[in-house]
C-alpha positions in Angstrom: 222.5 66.8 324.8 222.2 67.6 327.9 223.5 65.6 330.9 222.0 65.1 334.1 224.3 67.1 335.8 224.5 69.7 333.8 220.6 69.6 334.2 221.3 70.4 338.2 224.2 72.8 337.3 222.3 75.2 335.2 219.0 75.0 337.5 221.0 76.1 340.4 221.2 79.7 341.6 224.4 81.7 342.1 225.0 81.4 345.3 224.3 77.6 345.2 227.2 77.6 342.5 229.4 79.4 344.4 229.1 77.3 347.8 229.5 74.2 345.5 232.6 75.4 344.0 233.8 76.0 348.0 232.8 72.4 348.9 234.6 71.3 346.1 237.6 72.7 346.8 238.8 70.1 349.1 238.5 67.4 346.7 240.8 70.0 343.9 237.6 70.2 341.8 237.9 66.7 340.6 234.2 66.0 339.6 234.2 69.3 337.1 237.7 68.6 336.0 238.1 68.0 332.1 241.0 68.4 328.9 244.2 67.8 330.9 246.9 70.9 329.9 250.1 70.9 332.1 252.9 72.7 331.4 256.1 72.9 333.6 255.2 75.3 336.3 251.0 74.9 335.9 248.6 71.7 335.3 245.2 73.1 334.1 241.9 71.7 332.9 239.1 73.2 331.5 236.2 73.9 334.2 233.0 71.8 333.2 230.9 74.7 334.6 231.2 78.6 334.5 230.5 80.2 337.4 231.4 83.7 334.9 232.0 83.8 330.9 232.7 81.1 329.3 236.5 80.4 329.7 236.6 79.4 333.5 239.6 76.5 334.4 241.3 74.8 337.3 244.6 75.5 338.1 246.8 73.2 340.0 249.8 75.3 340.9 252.6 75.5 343.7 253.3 72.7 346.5 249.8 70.9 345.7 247.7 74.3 345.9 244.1 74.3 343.4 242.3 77.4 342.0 238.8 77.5 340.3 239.2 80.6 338.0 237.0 82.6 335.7 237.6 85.9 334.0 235.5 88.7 332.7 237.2 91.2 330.2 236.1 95.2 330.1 236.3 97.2 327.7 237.8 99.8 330.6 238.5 100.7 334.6 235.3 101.4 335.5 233.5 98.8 333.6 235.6 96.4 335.5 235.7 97.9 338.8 231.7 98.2 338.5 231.8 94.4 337.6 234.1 93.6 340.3 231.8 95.7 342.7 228.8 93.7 342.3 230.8 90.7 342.2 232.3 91.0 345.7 228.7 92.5 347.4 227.0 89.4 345.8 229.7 86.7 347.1 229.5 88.8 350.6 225.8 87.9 350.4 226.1 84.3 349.4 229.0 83.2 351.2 227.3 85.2 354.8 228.9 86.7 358.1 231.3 83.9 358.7 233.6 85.0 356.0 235.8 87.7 356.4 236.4 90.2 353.6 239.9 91.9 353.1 239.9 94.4 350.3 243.8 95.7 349.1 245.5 96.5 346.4 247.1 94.2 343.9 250.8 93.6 344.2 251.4 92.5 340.8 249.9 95.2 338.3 247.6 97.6 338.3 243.9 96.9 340.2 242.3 96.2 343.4 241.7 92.4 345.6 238.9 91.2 347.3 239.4 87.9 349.4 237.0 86.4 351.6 238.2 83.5 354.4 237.3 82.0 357.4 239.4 80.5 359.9 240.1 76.9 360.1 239.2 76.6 356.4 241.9 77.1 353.2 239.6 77.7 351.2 239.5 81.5 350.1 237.1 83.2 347.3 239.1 86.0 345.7 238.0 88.9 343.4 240.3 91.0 341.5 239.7 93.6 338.8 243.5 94.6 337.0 244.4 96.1 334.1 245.1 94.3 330.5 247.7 95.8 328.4 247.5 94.3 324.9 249.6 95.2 322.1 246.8 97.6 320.6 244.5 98.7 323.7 244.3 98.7 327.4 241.6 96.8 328.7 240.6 95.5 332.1 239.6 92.1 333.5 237.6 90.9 336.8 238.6 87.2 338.1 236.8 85.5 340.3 239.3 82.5 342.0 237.6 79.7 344.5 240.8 78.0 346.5 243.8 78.1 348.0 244.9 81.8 349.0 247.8 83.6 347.1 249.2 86.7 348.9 251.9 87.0 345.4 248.9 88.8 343.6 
């Protein structure tokens, strides 16, 4: 069953769920928090929304530093750059002309980075698309991150 929230959640449009998940950054996504899992170097919850598949979480990480993170895997390169493409041209529209893009390339792995700021605000919305190695196949996945800025990936 359904709660109320959820109710508001799943009527809202994209770029209302992405602004949402900015506003809530602040406040370390407290209010879609859920199932605790901390390790030594990384506390993460489950997210109680998916802004993309069905496996986004929150990340608490570094010197009190929060990430909202979901993850879409490809089957290959261009599957997942064409994913990450309309990602970031979507974001660009919803987030408007008072966030800047930078575009480079990852440091860590194979892929391309998309992060959008705007100054006076620590908030950042981040796009990558980097290659998967598994143990049988190479895939590639496109992550969407709402938070603090990391310049390590």
């Amino acid at each position: 069953m359904q709660s109320a929230e959820d109710a508001t959640v799943a009527n809202m449009s994209t770029c209302e769920k992405v602004m949402a998940l900015v506003d809530a950054h602040p406040n370390k996504f407290e209010k879609i928090r859920q199932n605790l899992q901390s390790t030594r170097k990384i506390t993460v919850w489950d997210a109680r929304y998916n802004l993309v598949g069905k496996n986004c979480q929150i990340w608490g990480w570094g010197s009190g530093k929060t990430d909202y993170m979901c993850s879409l895997t490809s089957p290959n390169q261009e599957t997942a750059k064409e994913n990450f493409t309309k990602a970031k041209e979507l974001t660009q529209a919803c987030l408007g002309s008072s966030w800047q893009l930078t575009e480079t390339p990852r440091k860590v792995g194979n892929g391309i980075k998309a992060a959008f700021s705007r100054p006076n605000s620590d908030t950042v919305v981040a796009l990558h698309a980097v290659e998967t190695r598994g143990v049988i196949k190479e895939e590639w996945t496109t992550y969407l991150f709402v938070g603090d800025a990391n310049s390590d990936l």
